[in-house]
N, CA, C and O atoms as a MOPAC input file, in Angstrom:
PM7 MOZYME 1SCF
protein

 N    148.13500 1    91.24300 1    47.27800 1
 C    149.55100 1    90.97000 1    47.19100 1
 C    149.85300 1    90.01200 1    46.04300 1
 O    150.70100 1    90.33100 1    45.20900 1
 N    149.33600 1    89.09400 1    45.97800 1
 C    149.09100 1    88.05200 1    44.93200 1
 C    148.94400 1    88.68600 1    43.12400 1
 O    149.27600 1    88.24500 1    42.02400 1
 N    148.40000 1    89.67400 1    43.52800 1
 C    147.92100 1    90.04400 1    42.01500 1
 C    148.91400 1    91.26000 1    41.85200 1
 O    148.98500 1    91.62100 1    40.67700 1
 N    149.58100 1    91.87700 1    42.59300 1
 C    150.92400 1    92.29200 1    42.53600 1
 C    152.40300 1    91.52000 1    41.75600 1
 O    153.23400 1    91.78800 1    40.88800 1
 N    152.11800 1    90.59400 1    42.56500 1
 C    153.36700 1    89.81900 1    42.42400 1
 C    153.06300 1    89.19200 1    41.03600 1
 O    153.83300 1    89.10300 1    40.08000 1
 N    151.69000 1    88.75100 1    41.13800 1
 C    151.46900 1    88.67700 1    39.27600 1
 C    152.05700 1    89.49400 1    38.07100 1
 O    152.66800 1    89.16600 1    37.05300 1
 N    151.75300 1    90.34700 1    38.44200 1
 C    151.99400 1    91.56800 1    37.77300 1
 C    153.70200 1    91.96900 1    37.20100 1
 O    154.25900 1    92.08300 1    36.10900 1
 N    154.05100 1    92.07700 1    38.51100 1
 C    155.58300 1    91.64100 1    38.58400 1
 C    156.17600 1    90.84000 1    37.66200 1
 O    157.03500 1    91.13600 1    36.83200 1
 N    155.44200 1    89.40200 1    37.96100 1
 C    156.21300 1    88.31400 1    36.92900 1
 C    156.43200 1    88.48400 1    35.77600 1
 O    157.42600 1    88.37400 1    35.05800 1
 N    154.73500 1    88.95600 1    35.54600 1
 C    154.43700 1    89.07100 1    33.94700 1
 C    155.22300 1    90.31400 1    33.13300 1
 O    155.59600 1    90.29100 1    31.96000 1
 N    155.35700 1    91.35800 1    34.06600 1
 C    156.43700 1    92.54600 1    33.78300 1
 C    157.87600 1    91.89300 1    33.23800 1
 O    158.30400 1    92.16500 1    32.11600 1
 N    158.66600 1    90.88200 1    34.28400 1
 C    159.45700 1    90.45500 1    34.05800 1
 C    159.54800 1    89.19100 1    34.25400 1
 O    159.78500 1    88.60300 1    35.30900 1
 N    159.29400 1    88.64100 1    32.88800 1
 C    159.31500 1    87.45900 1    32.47200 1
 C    161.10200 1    86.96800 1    32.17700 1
 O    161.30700 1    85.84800 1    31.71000 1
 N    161.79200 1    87.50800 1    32.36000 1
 C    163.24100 1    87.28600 1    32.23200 1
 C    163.64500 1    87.24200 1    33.78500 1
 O    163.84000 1    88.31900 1    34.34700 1
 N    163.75500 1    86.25800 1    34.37400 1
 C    164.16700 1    86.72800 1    36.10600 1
 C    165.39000 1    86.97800 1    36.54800 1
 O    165.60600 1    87.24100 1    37.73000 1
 N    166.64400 1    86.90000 1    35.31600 1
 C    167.80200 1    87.42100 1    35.46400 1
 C    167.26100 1    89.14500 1    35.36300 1
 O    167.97000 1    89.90800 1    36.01900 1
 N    166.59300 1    89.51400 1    34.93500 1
 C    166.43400 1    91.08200 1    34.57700 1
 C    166.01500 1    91.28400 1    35.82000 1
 O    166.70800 1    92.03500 1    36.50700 1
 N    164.73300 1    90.64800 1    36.45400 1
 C    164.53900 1    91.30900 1    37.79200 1
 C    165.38000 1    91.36600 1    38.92100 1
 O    165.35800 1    92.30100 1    39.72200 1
 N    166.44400 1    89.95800 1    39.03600 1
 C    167.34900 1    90.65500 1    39.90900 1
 C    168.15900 1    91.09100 1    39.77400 1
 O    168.77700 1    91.37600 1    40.79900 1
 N    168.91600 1    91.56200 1    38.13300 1
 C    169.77600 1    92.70400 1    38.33100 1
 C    169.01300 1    94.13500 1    38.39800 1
 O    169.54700 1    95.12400 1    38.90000 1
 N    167.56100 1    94.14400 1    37.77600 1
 C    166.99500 1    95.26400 1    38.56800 1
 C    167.27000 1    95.61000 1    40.25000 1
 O    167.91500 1    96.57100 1    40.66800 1
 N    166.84200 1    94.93700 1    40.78000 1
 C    166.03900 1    94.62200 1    42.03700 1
 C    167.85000 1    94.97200 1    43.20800 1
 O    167.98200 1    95.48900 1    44.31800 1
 N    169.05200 1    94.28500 1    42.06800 1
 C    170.54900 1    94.67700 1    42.92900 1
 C    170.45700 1    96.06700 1    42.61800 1
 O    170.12400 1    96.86200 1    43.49600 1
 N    170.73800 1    96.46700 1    41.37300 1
 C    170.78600 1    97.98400 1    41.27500 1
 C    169.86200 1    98.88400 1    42.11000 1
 O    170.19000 1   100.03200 1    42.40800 1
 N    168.51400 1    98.23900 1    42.53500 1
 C    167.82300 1    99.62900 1    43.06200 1
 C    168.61500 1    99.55400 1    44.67700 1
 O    169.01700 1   100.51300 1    45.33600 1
 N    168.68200 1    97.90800 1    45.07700 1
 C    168.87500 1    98.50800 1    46.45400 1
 C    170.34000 1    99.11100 1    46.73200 1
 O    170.60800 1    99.53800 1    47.85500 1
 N    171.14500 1    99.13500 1    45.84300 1
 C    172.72200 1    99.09000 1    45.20900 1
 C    172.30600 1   101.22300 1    45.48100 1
 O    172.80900 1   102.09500 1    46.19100 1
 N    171.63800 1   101.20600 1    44.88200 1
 C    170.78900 1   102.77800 1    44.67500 1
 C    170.13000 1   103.23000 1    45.91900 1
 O    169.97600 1   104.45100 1    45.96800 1
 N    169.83700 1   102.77100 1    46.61300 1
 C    169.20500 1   102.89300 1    48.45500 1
 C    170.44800 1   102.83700 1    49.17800 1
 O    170.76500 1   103.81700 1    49.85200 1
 N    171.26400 1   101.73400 1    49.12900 1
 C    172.38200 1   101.84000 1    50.07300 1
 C    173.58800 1   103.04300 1    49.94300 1
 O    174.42400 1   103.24100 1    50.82400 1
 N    173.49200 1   103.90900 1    48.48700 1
 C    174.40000 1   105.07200 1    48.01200 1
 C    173.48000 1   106.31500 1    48.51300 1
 O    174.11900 1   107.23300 1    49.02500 1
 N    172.25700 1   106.45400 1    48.45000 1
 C    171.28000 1   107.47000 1    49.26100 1
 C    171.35900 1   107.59800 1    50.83300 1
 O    171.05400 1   108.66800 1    51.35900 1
 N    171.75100 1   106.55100 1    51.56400 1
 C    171.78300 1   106.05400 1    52.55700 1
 C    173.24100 1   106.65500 1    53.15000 1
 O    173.38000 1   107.38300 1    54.13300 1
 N    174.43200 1   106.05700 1    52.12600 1
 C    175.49200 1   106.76600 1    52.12100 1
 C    175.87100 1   107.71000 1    52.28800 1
 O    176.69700 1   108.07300 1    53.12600 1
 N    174.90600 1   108.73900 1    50.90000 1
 C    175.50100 1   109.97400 1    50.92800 1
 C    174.63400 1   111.17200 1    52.05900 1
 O    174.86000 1   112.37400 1    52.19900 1
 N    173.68900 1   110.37000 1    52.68700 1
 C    172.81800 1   110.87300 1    54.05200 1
 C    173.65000 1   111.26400 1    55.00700 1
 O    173.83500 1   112.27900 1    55.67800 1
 N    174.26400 1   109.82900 1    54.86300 1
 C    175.55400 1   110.25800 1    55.93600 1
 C    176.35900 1   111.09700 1    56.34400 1
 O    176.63300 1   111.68500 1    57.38900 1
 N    176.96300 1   110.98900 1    54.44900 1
 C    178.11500 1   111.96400 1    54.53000 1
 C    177.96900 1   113.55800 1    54.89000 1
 O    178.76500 1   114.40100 1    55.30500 1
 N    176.60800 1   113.57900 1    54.54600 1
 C    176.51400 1   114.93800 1    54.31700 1
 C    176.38200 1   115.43900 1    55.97200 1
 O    176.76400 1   116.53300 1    56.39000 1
 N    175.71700 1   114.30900 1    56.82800 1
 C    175.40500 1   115.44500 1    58.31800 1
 C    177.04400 1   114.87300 1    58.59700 1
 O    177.58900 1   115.65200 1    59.37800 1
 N    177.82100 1   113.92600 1    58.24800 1
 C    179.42800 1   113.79700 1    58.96500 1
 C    179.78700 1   115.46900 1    58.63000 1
 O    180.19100 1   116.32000 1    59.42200 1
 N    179.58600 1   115.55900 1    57.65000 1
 C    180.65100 1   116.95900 1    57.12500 1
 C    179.96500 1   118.14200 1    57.55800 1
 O    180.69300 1   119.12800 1    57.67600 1
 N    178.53100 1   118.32500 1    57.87400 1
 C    178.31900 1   119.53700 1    58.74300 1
 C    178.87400 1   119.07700 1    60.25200 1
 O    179.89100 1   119.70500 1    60.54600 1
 N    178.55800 1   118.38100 1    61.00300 1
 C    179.84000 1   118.00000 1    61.95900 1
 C    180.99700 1   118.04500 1    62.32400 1
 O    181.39100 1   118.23000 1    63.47500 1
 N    181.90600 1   117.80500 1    60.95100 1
 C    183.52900 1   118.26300 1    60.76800 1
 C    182.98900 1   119.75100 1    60.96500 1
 O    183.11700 1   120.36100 1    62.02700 1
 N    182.27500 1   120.35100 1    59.64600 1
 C    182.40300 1   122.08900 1    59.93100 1
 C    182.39200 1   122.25400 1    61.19600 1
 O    183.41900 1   122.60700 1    61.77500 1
 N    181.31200 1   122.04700 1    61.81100 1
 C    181.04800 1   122.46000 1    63.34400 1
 C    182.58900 1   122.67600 1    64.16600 1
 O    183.21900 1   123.63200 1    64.61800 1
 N    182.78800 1   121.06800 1    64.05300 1
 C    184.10000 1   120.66300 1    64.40700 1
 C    185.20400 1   121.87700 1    64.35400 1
 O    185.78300 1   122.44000 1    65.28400 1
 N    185.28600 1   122.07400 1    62.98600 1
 C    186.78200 1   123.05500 1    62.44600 1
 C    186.73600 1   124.36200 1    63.30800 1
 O    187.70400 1   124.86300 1    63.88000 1
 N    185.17300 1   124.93200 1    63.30700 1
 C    184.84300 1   125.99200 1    63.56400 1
 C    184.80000 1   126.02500 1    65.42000 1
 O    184.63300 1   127.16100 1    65.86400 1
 N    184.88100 1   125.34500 1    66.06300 1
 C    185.03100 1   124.87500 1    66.94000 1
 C    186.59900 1   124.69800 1    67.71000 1
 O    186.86800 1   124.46800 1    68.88900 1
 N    187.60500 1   124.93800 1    66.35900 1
 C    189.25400 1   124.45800 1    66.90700 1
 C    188.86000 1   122.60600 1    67.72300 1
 O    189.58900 1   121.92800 1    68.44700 1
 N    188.29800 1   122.48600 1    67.51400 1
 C    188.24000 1   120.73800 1    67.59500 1
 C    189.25900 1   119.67600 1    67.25800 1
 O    188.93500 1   118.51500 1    67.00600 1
 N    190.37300 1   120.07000 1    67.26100 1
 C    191.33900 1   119.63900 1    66.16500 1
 C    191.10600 1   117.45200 1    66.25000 1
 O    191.12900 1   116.64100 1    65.32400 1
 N    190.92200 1   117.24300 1    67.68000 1
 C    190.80700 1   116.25100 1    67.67000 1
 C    189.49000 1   115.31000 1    66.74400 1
 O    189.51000 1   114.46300 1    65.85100 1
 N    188.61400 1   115.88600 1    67.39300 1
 C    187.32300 1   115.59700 1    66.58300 1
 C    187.47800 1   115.63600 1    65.38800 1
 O    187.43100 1   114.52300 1    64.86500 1
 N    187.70600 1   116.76300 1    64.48100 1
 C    187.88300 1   117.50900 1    63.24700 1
 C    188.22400 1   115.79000 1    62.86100 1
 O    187.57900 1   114.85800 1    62.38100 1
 N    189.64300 1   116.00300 1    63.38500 1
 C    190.05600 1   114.10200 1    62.47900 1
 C    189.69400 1   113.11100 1    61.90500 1
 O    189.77300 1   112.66500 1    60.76000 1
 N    189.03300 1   112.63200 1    63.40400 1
 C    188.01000 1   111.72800 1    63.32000 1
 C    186.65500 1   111.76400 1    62.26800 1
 O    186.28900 1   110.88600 1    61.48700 1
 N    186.19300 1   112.78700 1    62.47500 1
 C    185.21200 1   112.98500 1    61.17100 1
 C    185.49400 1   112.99400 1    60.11800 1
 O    184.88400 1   112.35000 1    59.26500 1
 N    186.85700 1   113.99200 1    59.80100 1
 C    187.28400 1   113.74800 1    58.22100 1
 C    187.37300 1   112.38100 1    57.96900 1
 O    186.90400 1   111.92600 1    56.92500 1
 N    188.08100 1   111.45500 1    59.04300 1
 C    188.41200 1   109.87500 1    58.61400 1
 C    186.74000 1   109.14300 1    58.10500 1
 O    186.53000 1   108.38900 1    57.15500 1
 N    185.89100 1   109.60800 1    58.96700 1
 C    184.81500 1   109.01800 1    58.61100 1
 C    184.47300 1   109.24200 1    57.54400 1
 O    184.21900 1   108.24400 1    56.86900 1
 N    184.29300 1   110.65800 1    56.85300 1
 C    183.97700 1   111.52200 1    55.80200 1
 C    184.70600 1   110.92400 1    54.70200 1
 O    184.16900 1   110.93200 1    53.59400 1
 N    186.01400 1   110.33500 1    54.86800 1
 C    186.74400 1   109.84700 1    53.56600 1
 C    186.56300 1   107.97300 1    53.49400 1
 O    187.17600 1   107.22400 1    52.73400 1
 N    185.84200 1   107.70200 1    54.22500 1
 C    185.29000 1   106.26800 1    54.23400 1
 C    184.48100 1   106.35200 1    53.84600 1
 O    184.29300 1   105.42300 1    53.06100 1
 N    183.32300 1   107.32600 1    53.91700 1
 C    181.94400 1   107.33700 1    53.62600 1
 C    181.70800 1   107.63700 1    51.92300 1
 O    180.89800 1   107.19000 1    51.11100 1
 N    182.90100 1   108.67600 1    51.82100 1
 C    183.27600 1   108.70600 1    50.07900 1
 C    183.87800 1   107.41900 1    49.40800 1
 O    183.68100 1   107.11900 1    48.23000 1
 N    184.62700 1   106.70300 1    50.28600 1
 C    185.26400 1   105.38600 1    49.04700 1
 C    184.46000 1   104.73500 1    49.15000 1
 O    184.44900 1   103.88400 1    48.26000 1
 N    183.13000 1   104.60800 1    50.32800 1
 C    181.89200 1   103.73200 1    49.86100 1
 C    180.99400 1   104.09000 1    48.73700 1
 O    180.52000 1   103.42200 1    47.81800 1
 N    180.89200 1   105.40000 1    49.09300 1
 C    180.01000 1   105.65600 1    47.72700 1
 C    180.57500 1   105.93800 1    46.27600 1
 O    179.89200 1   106.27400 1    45.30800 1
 N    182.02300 1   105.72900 1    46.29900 1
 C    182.46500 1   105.31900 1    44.63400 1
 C    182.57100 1   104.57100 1    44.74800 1
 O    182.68300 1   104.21600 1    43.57500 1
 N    182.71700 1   103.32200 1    45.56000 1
 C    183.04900 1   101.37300 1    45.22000 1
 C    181.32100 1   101.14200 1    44.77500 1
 O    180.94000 1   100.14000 1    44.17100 1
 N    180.40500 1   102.26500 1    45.20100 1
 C    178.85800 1   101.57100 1    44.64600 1
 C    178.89600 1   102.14700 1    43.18900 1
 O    178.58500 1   101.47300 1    42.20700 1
 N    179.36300 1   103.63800 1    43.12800 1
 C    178.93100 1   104.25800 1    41.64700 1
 C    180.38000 1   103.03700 1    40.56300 1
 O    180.27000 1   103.41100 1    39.39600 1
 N    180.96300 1   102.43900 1    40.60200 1
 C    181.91600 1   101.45400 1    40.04300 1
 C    181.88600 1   100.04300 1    40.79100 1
 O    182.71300 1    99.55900 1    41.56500 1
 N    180.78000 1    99.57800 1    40.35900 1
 C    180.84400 1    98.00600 1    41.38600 1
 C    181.23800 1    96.65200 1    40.64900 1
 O    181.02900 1    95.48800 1    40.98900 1
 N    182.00800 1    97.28700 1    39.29700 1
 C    182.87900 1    96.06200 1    38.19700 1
 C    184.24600 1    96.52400 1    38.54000 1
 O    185.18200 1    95.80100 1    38.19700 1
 N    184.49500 1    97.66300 1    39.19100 1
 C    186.00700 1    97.48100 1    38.99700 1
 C    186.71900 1    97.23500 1    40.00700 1
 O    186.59000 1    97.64900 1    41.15900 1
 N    187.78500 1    96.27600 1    39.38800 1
 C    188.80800 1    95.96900 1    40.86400 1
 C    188.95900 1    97.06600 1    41.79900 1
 O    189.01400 1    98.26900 1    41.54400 1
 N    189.02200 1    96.44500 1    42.97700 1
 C    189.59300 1    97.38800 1    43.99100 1
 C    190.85300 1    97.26300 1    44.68200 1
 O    191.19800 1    98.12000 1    45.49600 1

């Protein structure tokens, strides 16, 4: 572990670089994570639609359109919101 973390340092000898690396990757895990989501929410809505679910249907789209303004507030994380 030690000779890892060596390694590391010596890689990045600038330690502002490693943690704007280190934000971006997990910045990059939490949008994978995201779009995991979105994707079984929206086979769900289908289910849903296909289903006459009208109630459900809702609810999922609402989730489905939260789960999208999360994952553009990550792909734009300088601009006002």
């Amino acid at each position: 572990m030690e000779g890892l973390l060596f390694e590391t340092e010596s890689y990045y000898n600038n330690r502002d670089s490693l943690e704007r690396d280190l934000d971006d990757l997990f910045l990059s895990l939490e949008e994978e994570d995201l779009k995991s989501k979105l994707i079984v929410t929206m086979a769900e809505l289908h289910k849903a639609e296909s289903l006459h679910d009208t109630e459900k249907a809702l609810v999922l789209l609402a989730e489905c359109q939260k789960l999208s303004k999360k994952i553009n507030e990550l792909k734009h994380p300088y601009e006002k919101k």
